[in-house]
N, C-alpha and C positions, 0 to 999 in steps of 0.2 A: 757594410750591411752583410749579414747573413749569406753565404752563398751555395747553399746546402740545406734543405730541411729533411731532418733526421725522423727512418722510422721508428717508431717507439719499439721495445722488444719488452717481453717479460724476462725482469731478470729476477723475480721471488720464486723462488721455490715453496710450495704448497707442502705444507706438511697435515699430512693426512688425518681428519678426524676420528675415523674407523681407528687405526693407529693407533693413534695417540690414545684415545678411551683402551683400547685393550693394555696398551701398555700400562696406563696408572692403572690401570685397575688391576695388572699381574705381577707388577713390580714395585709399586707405590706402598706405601705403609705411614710417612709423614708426609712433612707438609719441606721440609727439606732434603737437602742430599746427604747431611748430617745424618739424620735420619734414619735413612734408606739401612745405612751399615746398622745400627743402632737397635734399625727392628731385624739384625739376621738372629740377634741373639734368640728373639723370639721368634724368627720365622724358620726357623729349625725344622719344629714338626710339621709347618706346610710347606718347607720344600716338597720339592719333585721324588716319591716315591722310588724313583729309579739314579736319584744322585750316588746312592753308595750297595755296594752287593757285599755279602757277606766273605768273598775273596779280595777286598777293598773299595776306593776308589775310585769313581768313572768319571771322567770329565768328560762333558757333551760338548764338542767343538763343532759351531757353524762355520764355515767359509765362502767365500764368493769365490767361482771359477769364471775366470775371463778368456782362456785362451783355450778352450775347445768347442766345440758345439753342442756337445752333450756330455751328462755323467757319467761315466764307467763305473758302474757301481760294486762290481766285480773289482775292478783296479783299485777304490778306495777302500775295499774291505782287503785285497792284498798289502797296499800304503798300510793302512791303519794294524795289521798285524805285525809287521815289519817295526812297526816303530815301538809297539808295545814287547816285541821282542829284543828291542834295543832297550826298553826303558828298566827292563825285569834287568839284563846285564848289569845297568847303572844302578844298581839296588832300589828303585824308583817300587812302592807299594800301590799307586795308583796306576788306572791304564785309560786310553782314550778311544773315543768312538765319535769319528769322525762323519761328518756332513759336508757335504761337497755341493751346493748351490748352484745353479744358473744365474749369472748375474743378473735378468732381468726379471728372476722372479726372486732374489735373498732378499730384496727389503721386507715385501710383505711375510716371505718364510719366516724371518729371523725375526721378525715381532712378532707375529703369532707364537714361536718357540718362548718368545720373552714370557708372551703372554699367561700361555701354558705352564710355565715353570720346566721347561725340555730343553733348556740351554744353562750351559754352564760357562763358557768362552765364547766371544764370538769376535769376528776381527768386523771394526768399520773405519770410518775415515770420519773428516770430519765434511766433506763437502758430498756427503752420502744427505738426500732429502727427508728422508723417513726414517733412518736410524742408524745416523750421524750421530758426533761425538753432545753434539747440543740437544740435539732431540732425546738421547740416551740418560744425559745429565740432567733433562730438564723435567724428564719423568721421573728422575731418581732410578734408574733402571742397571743403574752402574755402581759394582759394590766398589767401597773406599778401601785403596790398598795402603795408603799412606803407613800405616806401623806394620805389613808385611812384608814391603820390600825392603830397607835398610839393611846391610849386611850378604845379601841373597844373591846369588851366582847370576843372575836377571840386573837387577841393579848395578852388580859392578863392569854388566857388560856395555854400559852407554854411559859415555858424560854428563855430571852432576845437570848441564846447562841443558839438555836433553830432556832430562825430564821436568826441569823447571818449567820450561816451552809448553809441554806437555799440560800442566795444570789447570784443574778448575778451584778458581778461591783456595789454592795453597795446596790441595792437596792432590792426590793420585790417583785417580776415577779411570786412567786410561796406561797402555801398556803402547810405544812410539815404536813401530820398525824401527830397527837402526839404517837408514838408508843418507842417503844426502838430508843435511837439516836444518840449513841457515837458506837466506836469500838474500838475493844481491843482485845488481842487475851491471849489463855488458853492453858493448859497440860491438857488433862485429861486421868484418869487412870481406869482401868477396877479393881476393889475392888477382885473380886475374885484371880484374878493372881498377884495382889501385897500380897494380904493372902497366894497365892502358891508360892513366894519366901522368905515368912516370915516376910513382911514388914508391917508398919502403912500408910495406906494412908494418913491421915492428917499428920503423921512426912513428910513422902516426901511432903506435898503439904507447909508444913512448910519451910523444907528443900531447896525448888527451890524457896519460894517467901523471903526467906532470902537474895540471892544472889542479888549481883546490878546492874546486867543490863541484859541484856536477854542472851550476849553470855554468860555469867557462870550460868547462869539458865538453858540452854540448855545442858551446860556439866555437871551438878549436877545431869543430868538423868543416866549416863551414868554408874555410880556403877550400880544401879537399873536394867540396859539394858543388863548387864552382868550375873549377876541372873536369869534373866530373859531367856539367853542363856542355861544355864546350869542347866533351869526348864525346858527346852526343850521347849518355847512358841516360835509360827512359828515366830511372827510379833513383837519384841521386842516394833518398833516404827513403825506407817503405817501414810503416807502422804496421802495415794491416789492420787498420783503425783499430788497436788497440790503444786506449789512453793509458800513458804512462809518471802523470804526476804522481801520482801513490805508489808509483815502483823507483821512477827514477828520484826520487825525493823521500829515499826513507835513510840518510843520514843525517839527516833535518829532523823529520819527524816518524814515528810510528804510528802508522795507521793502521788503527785498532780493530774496525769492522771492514771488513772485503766488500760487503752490501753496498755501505754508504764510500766505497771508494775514496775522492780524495775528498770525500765533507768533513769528517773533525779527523783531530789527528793528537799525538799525543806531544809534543814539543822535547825532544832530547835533551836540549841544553838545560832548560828550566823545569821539566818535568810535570808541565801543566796542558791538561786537556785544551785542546784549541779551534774555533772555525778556522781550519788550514783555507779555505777560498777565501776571508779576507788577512790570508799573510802576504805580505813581498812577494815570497817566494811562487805564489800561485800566480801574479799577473805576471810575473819575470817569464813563469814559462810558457804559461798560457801565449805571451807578447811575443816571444823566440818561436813560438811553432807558426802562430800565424804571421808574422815576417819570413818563416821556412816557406808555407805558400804562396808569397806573392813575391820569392823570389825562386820558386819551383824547384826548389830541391824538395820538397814533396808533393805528390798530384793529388788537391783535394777532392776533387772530384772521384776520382779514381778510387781513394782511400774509401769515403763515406757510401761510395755507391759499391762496392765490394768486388771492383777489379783486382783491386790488391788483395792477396791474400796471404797464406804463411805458406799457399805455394809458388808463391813468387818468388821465394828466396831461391828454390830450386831451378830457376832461371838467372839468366845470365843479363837480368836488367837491371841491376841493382849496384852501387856500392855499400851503404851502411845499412846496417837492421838492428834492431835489440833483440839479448838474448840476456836467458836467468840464467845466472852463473851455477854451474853443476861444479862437482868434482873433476869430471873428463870432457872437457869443452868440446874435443874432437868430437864430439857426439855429433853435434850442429854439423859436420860437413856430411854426416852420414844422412840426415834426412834433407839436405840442402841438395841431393844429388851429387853427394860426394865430391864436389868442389872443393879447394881448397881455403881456408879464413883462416883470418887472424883475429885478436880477442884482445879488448882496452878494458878494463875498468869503470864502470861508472861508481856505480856505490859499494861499499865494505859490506860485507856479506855478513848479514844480521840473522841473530835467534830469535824467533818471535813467537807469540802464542798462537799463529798458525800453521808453523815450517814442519812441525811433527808429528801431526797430528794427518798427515792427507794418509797416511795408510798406520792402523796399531789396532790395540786388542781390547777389549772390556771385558769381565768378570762379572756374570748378571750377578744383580742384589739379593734373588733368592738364593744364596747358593747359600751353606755351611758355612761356619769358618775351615771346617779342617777341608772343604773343596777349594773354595777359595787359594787357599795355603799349598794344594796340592795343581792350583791354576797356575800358580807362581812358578813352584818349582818347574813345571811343565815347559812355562816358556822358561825358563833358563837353561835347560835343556835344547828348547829349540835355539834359542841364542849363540850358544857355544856348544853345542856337540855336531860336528860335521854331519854324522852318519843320519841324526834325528834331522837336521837343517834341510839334509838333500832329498832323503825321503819325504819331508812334506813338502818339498819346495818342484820336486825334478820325479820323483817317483820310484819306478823300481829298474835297478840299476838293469840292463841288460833286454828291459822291458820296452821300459819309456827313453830312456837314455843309456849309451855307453860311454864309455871312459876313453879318449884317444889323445894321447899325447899327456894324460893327468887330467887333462880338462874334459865336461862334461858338453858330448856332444846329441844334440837333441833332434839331428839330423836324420839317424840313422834308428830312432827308434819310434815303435806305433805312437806314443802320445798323447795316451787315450788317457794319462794324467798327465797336469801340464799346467802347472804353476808357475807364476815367477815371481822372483826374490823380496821386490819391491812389496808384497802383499801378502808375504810368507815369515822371511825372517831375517834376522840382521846378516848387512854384507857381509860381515866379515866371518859367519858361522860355513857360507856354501862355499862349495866346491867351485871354481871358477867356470866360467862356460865360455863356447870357442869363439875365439874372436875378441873377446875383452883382454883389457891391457894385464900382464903380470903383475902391475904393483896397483888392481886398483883399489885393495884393502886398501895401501898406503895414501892413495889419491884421495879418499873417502875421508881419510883419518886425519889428512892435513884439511882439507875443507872442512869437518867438522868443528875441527881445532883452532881454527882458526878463525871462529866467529865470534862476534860479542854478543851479547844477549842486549837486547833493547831495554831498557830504561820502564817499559810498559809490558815485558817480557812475562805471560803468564794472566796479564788481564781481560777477562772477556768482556764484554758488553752485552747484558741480556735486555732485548727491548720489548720485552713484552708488557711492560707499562704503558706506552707511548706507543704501540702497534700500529697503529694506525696511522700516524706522522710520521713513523719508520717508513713506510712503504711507500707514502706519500712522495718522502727526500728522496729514496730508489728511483722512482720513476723521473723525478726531476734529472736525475743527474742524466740518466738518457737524453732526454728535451736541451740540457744545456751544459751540462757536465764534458758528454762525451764529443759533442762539437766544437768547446771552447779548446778544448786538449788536441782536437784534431785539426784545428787550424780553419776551422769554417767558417769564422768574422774576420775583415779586418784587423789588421795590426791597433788602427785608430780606435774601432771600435771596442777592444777586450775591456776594457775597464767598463763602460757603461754596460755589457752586458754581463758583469761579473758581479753589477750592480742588481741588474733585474730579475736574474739569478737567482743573487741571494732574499730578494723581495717577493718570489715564487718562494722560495726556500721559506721563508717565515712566514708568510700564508698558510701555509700547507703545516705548517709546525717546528719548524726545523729547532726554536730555538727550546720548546718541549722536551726533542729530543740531546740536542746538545747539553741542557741542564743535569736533564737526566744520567747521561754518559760522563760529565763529570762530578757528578754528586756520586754515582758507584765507585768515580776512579780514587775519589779524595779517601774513599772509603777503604779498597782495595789496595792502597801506599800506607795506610794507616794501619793495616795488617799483616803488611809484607814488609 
């Protein structure tokens, strides 16, 4: 039985009416995103008035600012002179005029700028509600750079498999920080408490990244787990009820939409859209978590009523946790209260059509082409020119930041700009900052490199035909999704309720939606 009933959460995100109407209506011109580029030919004369001056080019750059409390608008008209006086250096005929946002007021700023035709660049992500890379796309709001980049100082600064990730229906509607950009997922171990059951961390991390696919990786813990019992540690294994079939199981499959979690998925081996809940794979682990609770290497109670959290890791109750594989894993002991871990392997660290996309750039649809063309060069610029990189990323040298030791220390300066890299520009363009490792260009550039691109790498899923049985399956997977992963029935019970599950699931539409998602995919292989 059930030993757990789960509160419901909203996990949709609202995309705003208001929004949305200004934006088709300021950015819109067809009926697709083909389109969009198609009518700049003609949308020339209704650009934005103020897109070019008769001493050249302006590029109107929005940004979100997250790490101050306020603008210095003083400081961004000093950034923004600095950088135009670097770009005049680099023979550069365009210059920029920067905006600097409050985070929590750039969504509605930066559509209304859409709106207006007042923007020419603006950086979003795609897990942004209001104008994200989908909501951007799906207004048509985002010009098509596909034949400007090839060849261009911007393009050859990131791998071909980067921008692929990147893509909507083939083409290049968006501009990927280069930061970390595959995913994968980890064990990690807290070094003190595998010393307190008498173990080697690197053997176990040996140990699990020997086995061949994740579900006997997962059971490889379970000696360990039992030691760990009888060391008396509260938390043998802590999820932080996070569900992890859709992470730990994406060398199996790619799962295509984050929404619908582990509901379809795309099949690796065979390359066909699939209900991943009724695979193997899904009762295998569904069956492994809830035998983990009733042999207490995880406390479900605990997990689902929110004792456990991701600040437990920073406690010393714990042996195993999951972690997403970065470049510099040491990261994890830094927010774990600098504890010492170790780090296994679960899954190969995959390029997907969502890895690149949490932070990049768009090029509104009203622009020109010679703005557009002059957005391009701008971020290649930002890409690879240190001096451009640090000045929008760090500010003015002596101001906001000084230089101590080569590296940029942000210690010692007011701050009153104060950007960081991850939502500015690619790793490898800034100046390092203090406390980061010397080689982490090189760390970045093996992680990067060292990923494969999924099989489904580049496909979206738009469900706006099926709306409403999309949100329907969302809410389901709360009700039954997110218990079954957490271990809340019975080991006996997984399968019949993996059964009723799916019979909720198809009530509510599921299999509407599932048609749908693989009639786009068949579509989207047939193009690619």
């Amino acid at each position: 039985m059930r030993r757990n009933e789960l509160t419901k959460r909203a996990l949709a995100c609202i995309f705003s009416a208001t929004m949305a109407t200004a934006m088709l209506a300021g950015c819109s011109s067809s009926e697709s995103n083909g389109g969009a580029v198609e009518g700049n030919s003609t949308q020339a004369d209704g650009a934005s008035q103020t897109s070019s001056t008769s001493d050249g080019t302006v590029i109107r750059i929005y940004r979100a600012t997250y790490n101050t409390g306020s603008v210095d608008e003083a400081e961004v008209q000093a950034v923004e002179d600095a950088i135009n006086a670097r770009l005049a250096e680099l023979g550069a005929t365009y210059t920029v005029d920067i905006h600097d946002i409050m985070n929590g007021e750039y969504g509605d700023k930066a559509n209304m700028a859409l709106a207006g035709k007042e923007v020419d660049l603006l950086w979003t992500a795609n897990w942004w509600s209001t104008i994200g890379t989908n909501d951007l796309y799906n207004a048509n709001a985002a010009y098509d750079l596909t034949d400007l980049l090839p060849g261009t100082k911007l393009w050859d600064s990131m791998p071909e498999w980067f921008w692929e990730s990147a893509r909507y229906d083939g083409k290049d509607y968006f501009v990927p920080v280069y930061k970390e950009g595959a995913e994968g997922y980890m064990i990690k171990m807290l070094d003190s408490n595998v010393e307190a059951i008498g173990e080697d961390p690197e053997a176990i991390a040996k140990a699990i990244e020997g086995e061949k696919d994740t579900y006997a990786r997962l059971k490889a813990l379970e000696p360990y787990m039992d030691e760990a019992l009888d060391a008396g540690i509260k938390y043998p294994f802590i999820f932080a009820n996070t569900p992890m079939f859709y992470r730990f199981y994406l060398d199996k499959f790619d799962f295509v939409d984050n929404s619908l979690m582990s509901q379809i998925g795309v099949d690796q081996e065979t390359n066909e859209l699939v209900n991943t809940i009724q695979t193997p794979e899904y009762l295998e682990y569904c069956t492994l978590v809830a035998e983990w609770g009733e042999k207490g290497y995880i406390n479900v109670d605990d997990e689902i009523g929110g004792v456990v959290t991701t600040q437990t890791s920073q406690t010393q109750d714990w042996l195993f946790n999951w972690w997403t594989a970065v470049p510099n894993n040491e990261e994890s002991e830094g927010r774990d209260g600098n504890q010492e871990e170790h780090f296994a392997q679960v899954t190969e660290n995959w390029g997907r059509s969502t890895t690149t996309l949490g932070s990049c750039f768009a090029v509104a649809a009203t622009c020109t082409p010679d703005v557009a063309k002059a957005c391009v060069d701008f971020l290649g610029y930002l890409y690879t020119d240190e001096t451009i990189a640090n000045l929008y990323t760090y500010g003015i040298e002596g101001t906001d930041y000084v230089i101590t030791d080569g590296v940029v220390d942000r210690t010692s300066g007011t701050a009153t700009y104060n950007h960081s890299p991850w939502e500015s520009t690619s790793v490898k363009a800034v100046t390092l900052e203090l406390g980061e490792p010397s080689d982490k260009v090189d760390l970045y550039d093996t992680f990067n490199n060292g990923a494969s691109g999924t099989v489904a790498n580049g496909f979206r899923f738009d469900h706006s035909s099926v709306d409403a049985q999309y949100s329907a399956c969302v809410n389901l997977f709360t009700e039954y999704g997110q218990s079954l992963e957490m271990g809340a029935y019975g080991s006996a019970d997984v399968a019949d309720v993996i059964a009723e599950y799916q019979q909720k699931l198809d009530e509510a539409g599921y299999q509407e939606v599932l048609a749908e998602a693989q009639k786009q995919y068949e579509a989207w292989k047939a193009a690619n």
